[in-house]
C-alpha positions as CSV (number, residue, x, y, z in Angstrom):
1,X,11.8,5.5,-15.2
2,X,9.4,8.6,-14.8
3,X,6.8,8.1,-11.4
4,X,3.6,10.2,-11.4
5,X,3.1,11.7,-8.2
6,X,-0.1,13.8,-6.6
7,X,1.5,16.4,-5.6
8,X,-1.6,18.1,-3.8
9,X,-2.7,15.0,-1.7
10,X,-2.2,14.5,1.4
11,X,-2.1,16.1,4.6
12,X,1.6,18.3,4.0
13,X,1.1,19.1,0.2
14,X,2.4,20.2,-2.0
15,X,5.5,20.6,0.4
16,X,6.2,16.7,1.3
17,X,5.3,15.7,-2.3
18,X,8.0,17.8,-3.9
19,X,10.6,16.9,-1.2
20,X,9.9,13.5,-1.6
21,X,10.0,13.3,-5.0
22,X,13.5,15.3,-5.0
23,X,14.7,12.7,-2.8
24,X,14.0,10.4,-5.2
25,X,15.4,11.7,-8.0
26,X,18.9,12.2,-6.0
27,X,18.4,8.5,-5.0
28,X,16.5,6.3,-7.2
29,X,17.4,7.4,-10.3
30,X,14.2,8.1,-11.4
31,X,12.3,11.4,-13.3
32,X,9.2,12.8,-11.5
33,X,6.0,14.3,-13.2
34,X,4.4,16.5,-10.2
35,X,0.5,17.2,-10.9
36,X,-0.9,20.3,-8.9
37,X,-1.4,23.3,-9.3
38,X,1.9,25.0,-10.8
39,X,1.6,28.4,-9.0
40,X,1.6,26.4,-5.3
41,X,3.8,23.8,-6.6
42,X,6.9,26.5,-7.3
43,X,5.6,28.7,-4.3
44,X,6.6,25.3,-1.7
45,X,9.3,24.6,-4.0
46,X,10.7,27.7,-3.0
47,X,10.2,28.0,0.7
48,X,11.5,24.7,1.3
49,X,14.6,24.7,-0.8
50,X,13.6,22.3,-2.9
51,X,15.4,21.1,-6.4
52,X,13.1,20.5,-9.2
53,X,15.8,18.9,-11.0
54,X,14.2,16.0,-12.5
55,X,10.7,17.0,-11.9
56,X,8.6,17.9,-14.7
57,X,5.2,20.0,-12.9
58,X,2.0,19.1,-14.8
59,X,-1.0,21.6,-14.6
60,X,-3.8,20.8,-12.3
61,X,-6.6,23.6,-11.6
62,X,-8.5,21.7,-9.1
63,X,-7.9,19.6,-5.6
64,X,-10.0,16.7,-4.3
65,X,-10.7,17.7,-0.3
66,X,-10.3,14.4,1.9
67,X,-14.0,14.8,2.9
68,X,-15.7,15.4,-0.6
69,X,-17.3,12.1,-2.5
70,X,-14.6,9.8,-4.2
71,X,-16.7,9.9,-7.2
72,X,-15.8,13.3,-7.6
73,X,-13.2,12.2,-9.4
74,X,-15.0,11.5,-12.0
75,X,-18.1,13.7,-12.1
76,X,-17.6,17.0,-10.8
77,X,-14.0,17.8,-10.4
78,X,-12.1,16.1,-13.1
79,X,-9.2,18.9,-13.3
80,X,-8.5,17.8,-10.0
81,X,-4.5,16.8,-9.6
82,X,-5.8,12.9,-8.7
83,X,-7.6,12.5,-12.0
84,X,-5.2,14.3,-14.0
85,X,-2.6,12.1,-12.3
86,X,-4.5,8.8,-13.3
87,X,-5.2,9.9,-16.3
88,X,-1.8,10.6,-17.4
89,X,-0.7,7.0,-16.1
90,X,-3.6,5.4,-18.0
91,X,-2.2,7.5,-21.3
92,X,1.4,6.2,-21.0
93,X,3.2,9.2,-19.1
94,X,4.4,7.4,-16.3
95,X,4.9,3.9,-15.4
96,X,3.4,4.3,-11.8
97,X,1.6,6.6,-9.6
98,X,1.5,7.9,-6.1
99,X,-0.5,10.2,-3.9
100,X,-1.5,10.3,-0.3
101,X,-4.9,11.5,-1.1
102,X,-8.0,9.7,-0.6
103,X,-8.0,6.1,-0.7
104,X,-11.8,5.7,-2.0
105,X,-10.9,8.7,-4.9
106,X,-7.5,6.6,-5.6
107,X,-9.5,3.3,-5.7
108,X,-12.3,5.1,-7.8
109,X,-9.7,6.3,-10.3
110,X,-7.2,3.9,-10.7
111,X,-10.7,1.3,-11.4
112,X,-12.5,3.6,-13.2
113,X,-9.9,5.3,-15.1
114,X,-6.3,3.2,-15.2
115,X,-8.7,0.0,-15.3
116,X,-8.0,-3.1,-13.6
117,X,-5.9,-6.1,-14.8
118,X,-7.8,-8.4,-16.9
119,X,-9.4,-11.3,-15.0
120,X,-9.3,-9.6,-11.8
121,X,-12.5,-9.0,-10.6
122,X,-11.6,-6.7,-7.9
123,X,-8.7,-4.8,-7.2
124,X,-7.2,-4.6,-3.5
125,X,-4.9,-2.8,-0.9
126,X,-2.7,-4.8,0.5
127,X,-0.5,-2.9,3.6
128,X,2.9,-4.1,4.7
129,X,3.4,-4.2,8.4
130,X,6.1,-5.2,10.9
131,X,6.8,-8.3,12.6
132,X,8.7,-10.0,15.1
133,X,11.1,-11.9,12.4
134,X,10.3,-10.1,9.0
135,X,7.6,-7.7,7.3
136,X,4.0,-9.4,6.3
137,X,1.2,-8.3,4.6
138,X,-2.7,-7.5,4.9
139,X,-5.0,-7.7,2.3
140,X,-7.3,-6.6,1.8
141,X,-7.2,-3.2,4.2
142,X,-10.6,-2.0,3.3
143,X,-11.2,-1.6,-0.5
144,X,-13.5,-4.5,-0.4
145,X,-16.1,-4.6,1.9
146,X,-17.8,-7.5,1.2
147,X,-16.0,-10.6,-0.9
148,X,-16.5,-13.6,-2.4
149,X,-14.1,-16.8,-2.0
150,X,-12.7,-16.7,-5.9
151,X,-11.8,-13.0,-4.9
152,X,-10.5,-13.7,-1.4
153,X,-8.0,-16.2,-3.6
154,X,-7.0,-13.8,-6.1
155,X,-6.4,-10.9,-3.6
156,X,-3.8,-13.9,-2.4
157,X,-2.3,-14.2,-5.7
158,X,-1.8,-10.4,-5.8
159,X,-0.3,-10.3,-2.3
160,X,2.1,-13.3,-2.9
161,X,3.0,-11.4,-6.2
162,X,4.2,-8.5,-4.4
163,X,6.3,-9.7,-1.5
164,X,7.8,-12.3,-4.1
165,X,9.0,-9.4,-6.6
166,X,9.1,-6.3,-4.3
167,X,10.4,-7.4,-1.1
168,X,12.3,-10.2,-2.4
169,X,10.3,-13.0,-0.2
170,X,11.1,-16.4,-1.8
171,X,7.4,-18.7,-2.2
172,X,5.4,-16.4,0.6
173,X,3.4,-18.1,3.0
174,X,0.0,-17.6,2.4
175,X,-2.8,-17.8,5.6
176,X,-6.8,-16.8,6.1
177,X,-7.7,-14.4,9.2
178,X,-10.2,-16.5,10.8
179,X,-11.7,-17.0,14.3
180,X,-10.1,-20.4,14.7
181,X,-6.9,-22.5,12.7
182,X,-9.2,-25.4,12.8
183,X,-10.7,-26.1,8.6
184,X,-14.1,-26.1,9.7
185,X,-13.8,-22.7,11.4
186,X,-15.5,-19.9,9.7
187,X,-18.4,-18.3,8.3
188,X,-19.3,-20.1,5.1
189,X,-17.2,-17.5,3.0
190,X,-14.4,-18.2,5.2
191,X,-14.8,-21.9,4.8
192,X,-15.1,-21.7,0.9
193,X,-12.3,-19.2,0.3
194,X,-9.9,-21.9,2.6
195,X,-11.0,-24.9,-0.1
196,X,-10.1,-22.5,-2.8
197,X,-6.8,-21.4,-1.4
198,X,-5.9,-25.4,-0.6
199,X,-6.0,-26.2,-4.3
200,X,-4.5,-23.0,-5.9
201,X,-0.8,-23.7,-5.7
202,X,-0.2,-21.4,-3.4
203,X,2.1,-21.4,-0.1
204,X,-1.0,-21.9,1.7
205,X,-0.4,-22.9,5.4
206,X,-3.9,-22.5,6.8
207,X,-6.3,-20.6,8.9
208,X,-4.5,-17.6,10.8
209,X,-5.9,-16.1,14.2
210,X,-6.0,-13.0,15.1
211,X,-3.1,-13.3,17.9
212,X,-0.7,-14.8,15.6
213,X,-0.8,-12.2,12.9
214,X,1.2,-9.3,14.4
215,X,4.0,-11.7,15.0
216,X,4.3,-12.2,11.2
217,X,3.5,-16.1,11.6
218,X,2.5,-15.5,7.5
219,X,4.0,-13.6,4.7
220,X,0.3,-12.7,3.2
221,X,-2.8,-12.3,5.3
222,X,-5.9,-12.7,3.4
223,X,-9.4,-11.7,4.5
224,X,-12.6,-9.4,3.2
225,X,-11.7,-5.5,3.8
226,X,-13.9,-4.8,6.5
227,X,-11.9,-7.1,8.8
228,X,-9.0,-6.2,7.1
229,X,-9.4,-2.8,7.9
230,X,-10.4,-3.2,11.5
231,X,-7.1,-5.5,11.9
232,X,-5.3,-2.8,10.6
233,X,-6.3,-0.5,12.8
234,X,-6.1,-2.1,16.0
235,X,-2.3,-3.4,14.8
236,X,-1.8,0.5,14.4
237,X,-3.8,1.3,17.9
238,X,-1.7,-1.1,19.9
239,X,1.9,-0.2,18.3
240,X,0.9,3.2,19.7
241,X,0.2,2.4,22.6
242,X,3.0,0.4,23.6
243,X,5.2,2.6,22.2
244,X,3.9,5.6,24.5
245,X,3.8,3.3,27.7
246,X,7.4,2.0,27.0
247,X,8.1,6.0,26.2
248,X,6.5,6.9,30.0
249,X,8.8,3.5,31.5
250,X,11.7,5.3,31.2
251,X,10.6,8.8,31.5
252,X,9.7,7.9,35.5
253,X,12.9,8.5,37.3
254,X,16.9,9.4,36.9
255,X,16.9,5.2,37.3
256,X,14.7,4.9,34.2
257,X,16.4,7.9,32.0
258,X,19.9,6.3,32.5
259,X,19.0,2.9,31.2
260,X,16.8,4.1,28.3
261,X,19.9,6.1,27.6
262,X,21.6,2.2,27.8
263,X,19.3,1.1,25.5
264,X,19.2,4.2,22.8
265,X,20.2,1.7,19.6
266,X,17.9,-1.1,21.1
267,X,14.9,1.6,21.4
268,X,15.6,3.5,17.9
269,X,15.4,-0.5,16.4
270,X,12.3,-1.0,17.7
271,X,10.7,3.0,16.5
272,X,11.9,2.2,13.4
273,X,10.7,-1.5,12.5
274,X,7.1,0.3,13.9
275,X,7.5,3.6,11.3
276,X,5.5,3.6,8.4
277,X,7.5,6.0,6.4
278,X,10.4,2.7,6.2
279,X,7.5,0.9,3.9
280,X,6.7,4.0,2.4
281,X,2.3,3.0,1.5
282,X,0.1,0.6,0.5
283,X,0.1,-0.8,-3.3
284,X,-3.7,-1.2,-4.3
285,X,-2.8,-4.6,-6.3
286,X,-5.2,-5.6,-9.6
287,X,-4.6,-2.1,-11.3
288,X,-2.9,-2.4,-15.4
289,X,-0.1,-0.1,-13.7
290,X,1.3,0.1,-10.3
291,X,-0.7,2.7,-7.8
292,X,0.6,3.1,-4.3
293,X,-1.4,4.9,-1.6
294,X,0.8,6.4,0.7
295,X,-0.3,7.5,4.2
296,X,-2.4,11.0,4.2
297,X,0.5,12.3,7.0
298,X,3.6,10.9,4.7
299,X,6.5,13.0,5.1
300,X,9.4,13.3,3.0
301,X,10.9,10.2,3.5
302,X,7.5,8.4,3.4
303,X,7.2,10.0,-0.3
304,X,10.6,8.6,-0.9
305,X,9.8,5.3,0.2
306,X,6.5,5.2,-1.6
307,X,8.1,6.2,-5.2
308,X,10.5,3.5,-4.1
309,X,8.0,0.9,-3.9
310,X,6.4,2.1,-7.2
311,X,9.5,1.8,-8.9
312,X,10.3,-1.6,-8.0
313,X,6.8,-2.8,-8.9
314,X,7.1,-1.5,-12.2
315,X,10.5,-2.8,-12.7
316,X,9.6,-6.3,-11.5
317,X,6.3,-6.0,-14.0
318,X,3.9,-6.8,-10.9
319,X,0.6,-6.2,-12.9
320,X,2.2,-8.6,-15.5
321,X,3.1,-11.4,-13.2
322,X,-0.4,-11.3,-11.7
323,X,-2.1,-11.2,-14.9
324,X,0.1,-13.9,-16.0
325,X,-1.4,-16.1,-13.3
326,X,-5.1,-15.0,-13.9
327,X,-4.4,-16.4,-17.4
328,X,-3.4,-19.6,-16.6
329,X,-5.3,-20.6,-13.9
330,X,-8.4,-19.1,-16.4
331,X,-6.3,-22.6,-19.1
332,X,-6.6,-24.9,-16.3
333,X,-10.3,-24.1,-15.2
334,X,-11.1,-24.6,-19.3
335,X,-8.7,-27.7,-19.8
336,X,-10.7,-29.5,-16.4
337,X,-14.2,-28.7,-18.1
């Protein structure tokens, strides 16, 4: 299986790109196509050691800056590695793609130039995090400003899809952030997407509140991606701050020091079910092929991770079990007219 990867996005390129994708090939078994410039591509290659075993580099003149329009992409700097990269998954070359560029450039390209699934009217990003128990997932984290029910309900589809097939989560619970768990709670798009969600089939188990989603109380999250993307921030916000205060707890005395050293496997547990480098990124779910946004600071393993992910969702035929579902709930709709 060959994995597309942008190997100039992202805040350690092409450095982490390359060493992830090695990783990958030692591990995963899988071929790597590296798009970037060649000339910086075998300069990190060589400072870092790197094996290019596996990894074929394709040509790409240009970069897309973090700060520069997403629809760059498309207008003024199509050389750029991005949309090379999703241009070559669109043609066949690879059966996935991953960068930790810009998320509006990777939504812009992978709509605009990969193409969504058919019948999905937008496509989404849904972002694994930790809980107490076992992993859960937002969506959508901010692709979608402003939704409609029928596309809250398929971004619940998608996300159900995924940690069914990828992180091997038997008939996912399904829940809709809202203010209250009551069914009349809501704003009227909240209150329309929960009727819509009732009769879909789905493991739907309700409204969600806010305070019950860090503890994983649902497999799938669903809400529009403006407060998606402010839940996802605060989860990230407060993770990072109780990780520093726990960090300054047992930094205060020799009391302290000796029974964090006590509790060394305990404390590594806890850094590592909070590490975004175990999940690797973010799939944006609706896309023909799998694309997965991985964090703009990704390391390495992060990279890794993030091929990982890609690989599985191609393997599992994500897109095709979604678009699957699109078609038959599209029969049902037709049969009850």
């Amino acid at each position: 299986m060959n994995i597309i990867i942008d190997a100039m996005g992202g805040d350690h390129a092409p450095a982490a790109p390359l060493a992830g994708a090695a990783a990958a090939v030692r591990e995963l078994g899988v071929t790597v196509t590296a798009v970037g410039h060649q000339d910086r591509i075998a300069e990190a290659a060589q400072a870092g050691g790197i094996s290019m075993d596996g990894i074929t580099v394709h040509h790409a003149a240009d970069v897309l800056g973090m700060d520069e329009d997403a629809t760059d992409i498309l207008r003024k700097k199509p050389d750029a590695s991005l949309a090379v990269a999703m241009k070559l998954l669109a043609e066949g070359q690879g059966e996935a793609l991953v960068s930790a560029g810009s998320t509006g450039a990777l939504l812009v390209g992978a709509t605009m130039l990969v193409k969504r699934i058919k019948g999905i009217k937008r496509a989404a990003i849904g972002t694994v995090m930790p809980g107490s128990e076992k992993p859960w997932m937002l969506i959508d984290c901010g692709a979608n400003v402003e939704c409609r029910a029928d596309q809250l309900l398929q971004f619940a589809v998608m996300g159900s899809a995924y940690m069914e097939k990828v992180l091997d989560i038997p008939l996912p619970t399904v829940a809709l952030a809202n203010n209250g768990s009551e069914e009349t709670k809501g704003t009227e798009l909240q209150l329309a997407a929960f009727g819509l969600l009732k009769e879909s089939g789905l493991n739907f188990v309700g409204n969600i509140e806010a305070r019950e989603i860090p503890t994983g109380a649902a497999d799938v999250v669903v809400c529009d991606g403006f407060t998606g993307n402010i839940i996802l921030k605060l989860v990230e916000g407060m993770a990072k701050m109780f990780s520093g205060m726990i960090k300054e707890m047992f930094y205060k005395s020799f009391k302290t020091k000796m029974a964090g050293v006590m509790m060394k496997d305990g404390l590594a547990d806890f850094k590592k079910r909070f590490d975004y480098t175990e999940y690797g990124g973010a799939p944006m779910l609706g896309i023909k092929k799998p694309v997965i946004k991985a964090h703009g600071s990704s390391d390495e393993k992060a990279i890794k991770n993030a091929i990982r992910q890609a690989k599985l969702c191609a393997e599992n035929d994500l897109s095709g079990v979604i678009e699957n579902w699109v078609a038959q709930h599209k029969a049902e709709e037709q049969a009850d007219d």
